[in-house]
C-alpha angles and dihedrals in degrees: 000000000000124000105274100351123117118235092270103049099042080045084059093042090055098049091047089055086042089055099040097044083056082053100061090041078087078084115249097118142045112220150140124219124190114184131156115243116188089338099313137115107243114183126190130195114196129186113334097000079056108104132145110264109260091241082055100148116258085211107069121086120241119189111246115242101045141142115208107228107170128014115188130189117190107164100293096353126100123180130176136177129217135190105216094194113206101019136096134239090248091044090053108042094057095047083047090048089041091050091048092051092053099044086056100262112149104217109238138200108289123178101244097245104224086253137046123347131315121203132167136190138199122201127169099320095327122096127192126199119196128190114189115186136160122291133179099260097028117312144322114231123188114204113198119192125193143131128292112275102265103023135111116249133199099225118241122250 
């Protein structure tokens, strides 16, 4: 909670730095923003302060070529967010799929979002959820890493 503000308000606080830091990830500003939601440390990279975590996994494709925008750590959940300039949602979505097949992944179930491509992956107790939709110069693709369901994780710095 914030310094001298009651649950609701810092709850409000926290989602106005939440919304504001998604904002920025359009990529005018480098900045970090650290904020506690429900307890836990979320911390948000945006623009050029944007790069992928060094224990970012070697096997999980990333479209090439590719800008990070947005990095995200929330405990065991990783997201980041990537501009593929020049390709298309669908183009995209079957060299992703192709990539995550060969590096071992096993597609799983994945609710179909209203716009753009869904996928998602399972791999020895880690699971990876992508959305790919379209962007002004190609397609923006959010990556979200985070453990199995039902599996025990070791939270990320």
């Amino acid at each position: 909670m914030l310094p001298g503000m009651g649950p609701r308000r810092a709850l409000v606080a926290c989602t106005l730095l939440a919304v504001a830091a998604a904002g920025l990830s359009a990529g005018a500003t480098a900045q970090t923003v650290t904020l506690n939601q429900g307890g836990k440390d979320v911390r948000i990279a945006i623009g050029g302060e944007a790069a992928l975590p060094a224990d970012f996994p070697g096997d999980v494709a990333l479209p090439q070529p590719h800008t990070v925008v947005r990095v995200q750590h929330s405990g065991a959940v990783t997201t980041v967010e990537l501009d593929v300039p020049g390709a298309t949602v669908d183009d995209a979505a079957a060299r992703f799929r192709a990539d995550m097949l060969a590096a071992g992944w096993t597609a799983a179930a994945v609710r179909r979002p209203a716009e753009g491509r869904g996928q998602a992956w399972e791999k020895t107790g880690r699971a990876v959820v992508a959305w790919l939709a379209p962007a002004p110069a190609g397609i923006r693709m959010q990556l979200e890493l985070l453990p199995q369901r039902g599996t025990a994780a070791t939270p990320s710095p």
